[in-house]
C-alpha positions, 0 to 999 in steps of 0.5 A: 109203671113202677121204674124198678131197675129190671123194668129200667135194664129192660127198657134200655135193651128193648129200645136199644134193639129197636133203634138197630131194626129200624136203621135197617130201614131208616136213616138215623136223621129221619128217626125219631124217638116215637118210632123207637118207643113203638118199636120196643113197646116202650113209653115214648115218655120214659124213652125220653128219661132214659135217652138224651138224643138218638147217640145214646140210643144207638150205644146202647144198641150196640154195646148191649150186642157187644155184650152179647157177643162176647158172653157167647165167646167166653163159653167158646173160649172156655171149651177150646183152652189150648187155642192160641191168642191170635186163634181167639182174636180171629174167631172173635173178630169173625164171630162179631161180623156174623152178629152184626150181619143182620144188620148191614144195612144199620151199619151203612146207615151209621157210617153215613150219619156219623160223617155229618155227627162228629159226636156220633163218630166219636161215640162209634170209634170209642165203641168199637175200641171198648169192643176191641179191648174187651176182646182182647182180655177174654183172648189174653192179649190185651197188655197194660198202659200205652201197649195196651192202648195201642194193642187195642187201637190196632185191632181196632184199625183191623176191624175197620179196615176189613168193615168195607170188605165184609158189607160187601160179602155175600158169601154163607161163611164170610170167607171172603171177610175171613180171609181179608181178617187174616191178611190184615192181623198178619200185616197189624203182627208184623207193625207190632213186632216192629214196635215191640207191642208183641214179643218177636220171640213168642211170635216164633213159638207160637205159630202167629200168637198175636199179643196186641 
């Protein structure tokens, strides 16, 4: 098989989408690479090339969600201009639970094997606040240097904080996720307002504008 890079991008987003489907039906421990080759119809030879171990298969799954994720809110957002900031922040946040609702059962199996693979761990924070940042610069809010940081880690926190909540949701429109989203980002407004990450002034304006 000639490795061009579309064959190589192609690899990747196949084997990173097979590694999704398969924790909804396995621990990542039991996991090997010869199920996910199997799985994505790819080489387990060329698998190997591309991938050092399971994490990096797993953040290629979720990054290129991530990525899919937010192509589909810039298409959104571009047809709703006068959407305010917090408005954007929340149809993102929500917009990524619905995504990743398919694969619940994944995301409960990584929280499990990221208490045991601190490597893991550390892979699944750092991909959630890239997730976060990225969100925030196509929303408007995502600020320079230490604000900018702290902006990213606080939506971050939100999100996290509201995981427990949408797992257990089974509800057809996530209202019962949507509405722990909104109740947390109102309480994460209130911190950044204290810490003068957001402007008290154009949180007044605009009605709940969020500028993490």
């Amino acid at each position: 098989m000639a490795e061009t890079k579309e064959t190589i991008d192609e690899a990747r987003r196949k084997a990173g989408k097979a590694v999704l489907e398969l924790l909804n039906t396995h621990d990542l421990a039991s996991m090997t690479m010869d199920q996910v080759a199997a799985e994505a119809e790819v080489e387990v030879h060329f698998l190997r090339r591309l991938f050092a171990d399971m994490s990096m298969l797993v953040d290629q799954g979720l990054r290129d969600k991530d990525d899919d994720i937010l192509f589909s809110l810039a298409e959104d957002f571009a047809e709703d201009p006068e959407a305010s900031v917090r408005e954007k922040i929340l149809e993102g946040l929500i917009a990524r639970y619905e995504a990743y609702a398919p694969y619940k059962q994944a995301i409960r199996h990584l929280n499990t094997a990221s208490c045991r693979n601190p490597i893991l761990g550390g892979m699944l924070i750092v991909r959630l606040n890239t997730a976060m940042h990225s969100l925030l610069q196509l929303a408007g809010g995502a600020g320079e240097g230490l604000v900018g940081m702290l902006r990213t880690k606080g939506l971050s926190a939100v999100a996290l904080s509201c995981q427990r909540d949408w797992i257990k949701d089974d509800t057809p429109d996530l209202a019962t996720t949507s509405r722990a989203l909104d109740k947390r980002l109102k309480q994460a407004e209130s911190l950044a307002i204290t810490f003068r990450l957001i402007p008290e002034e154009q949180e007044r304006e605009d009605h709940g504008s969020s500028q993490f």
